[in-house]
Every structure is written in C-alpha cells, then in structure tokens.
N, C-alpha and C positions, 0 to 999 in steps of 0.2 A: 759405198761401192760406186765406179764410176759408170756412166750414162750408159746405157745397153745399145749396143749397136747391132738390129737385126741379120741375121744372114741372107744371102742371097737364095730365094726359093728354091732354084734348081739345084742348090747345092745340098740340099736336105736328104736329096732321094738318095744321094750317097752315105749319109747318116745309115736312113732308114736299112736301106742294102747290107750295110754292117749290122747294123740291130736283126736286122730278120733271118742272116746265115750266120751272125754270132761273131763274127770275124775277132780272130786278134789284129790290134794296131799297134803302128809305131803313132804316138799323139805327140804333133809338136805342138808347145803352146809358145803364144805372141811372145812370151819373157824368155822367151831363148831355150828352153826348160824341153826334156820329152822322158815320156815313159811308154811301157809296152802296156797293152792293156786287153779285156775281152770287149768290145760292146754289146749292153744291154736294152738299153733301147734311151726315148729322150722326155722333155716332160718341159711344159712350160707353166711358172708361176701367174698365180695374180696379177700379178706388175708386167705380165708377157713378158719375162725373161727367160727364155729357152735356153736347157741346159741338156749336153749328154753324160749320162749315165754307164760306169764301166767300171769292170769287176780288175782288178790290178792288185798284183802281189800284195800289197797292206790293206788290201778293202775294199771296197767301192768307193769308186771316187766318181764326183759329177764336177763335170768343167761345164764353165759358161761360153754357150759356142762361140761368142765375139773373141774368146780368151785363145780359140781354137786357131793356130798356122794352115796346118795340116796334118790330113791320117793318111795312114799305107797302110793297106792289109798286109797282112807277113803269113797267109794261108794259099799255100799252094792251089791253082785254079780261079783264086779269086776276081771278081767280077769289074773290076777293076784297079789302077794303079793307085799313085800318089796324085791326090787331090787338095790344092791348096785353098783355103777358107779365108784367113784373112785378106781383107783389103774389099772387101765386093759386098756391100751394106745394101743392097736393091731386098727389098721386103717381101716378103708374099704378101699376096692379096686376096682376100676372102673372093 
C-alpha cells in the first residue's frame, strides 16, 4: 500500500457530520472512480491510517481518506455542500 497521507484536520468535521446524520454520498475517489454511499462513521489503524466507513449497495465498504477526492451529501437539508479532500495533507495535531 502506498505512504498514507493524513487529511487536513478541519476537514474531518465534515466526515464526522456525515457519520453522526448518516448522510448518503456522492464519494469521488483520487482514481477517477465514484459511488453513492450511507456514511457510517470512521476508524483509524495501528499504523494511523484513517479510513471512512460506508454502507453502499454491495456492503460496506471503507475507503482510505487520502484515497477520498470528495463527498456531497445527496439528503435534502444537509448541512453542507460538495467538499473536496484531496490535495490538503496538514495533520491534526493531538
């Protein structure tokens, strides 16, 4: 697997926002690639690689957030737009 590149902190809350109202997404990932998805929430390994968690027509499927373009809720009211992820590697910091 290649090097893991953290996400930018503040980009999380919008993770989290999807995970806590359940939102469905449009999930673009870096390889061109999208699918519609629920979010379920996120989870990071031993090795700190953060991954989100999302229940999608064949299963649940976890993407590794570096892997992540961007998500758009597709749930009317939602709490916000299209958020793009890639390109912005600034870390959180304990």
């Amino acid at each position: 697997m290649d090097h893991y590149q953290p996400l930018d902190c503040d980009l999380h809350d919008y993770l989290e926002i999807a995970c806590l109202y359940g939102y469905r997404l449009l999930v673009e990932l870096t390889d061109g690639s999208s699918f519609e998805a629920k979010a379920l929430t996120t989870r990071t390994t031993a090795a700190k690689e953060e991954f989100l968690a999302l229940d999608a027509n064949d299963g649940t499927r976890e993407v590794r957030l570096d892997h992540l373009l961007a998500i758009t809720p597709l749930d009317p009211g939602s709490r916000f737009g299209r958020v793009q992820l890639s390109g912005i590697t600034k870390a959180c910091t304990p």
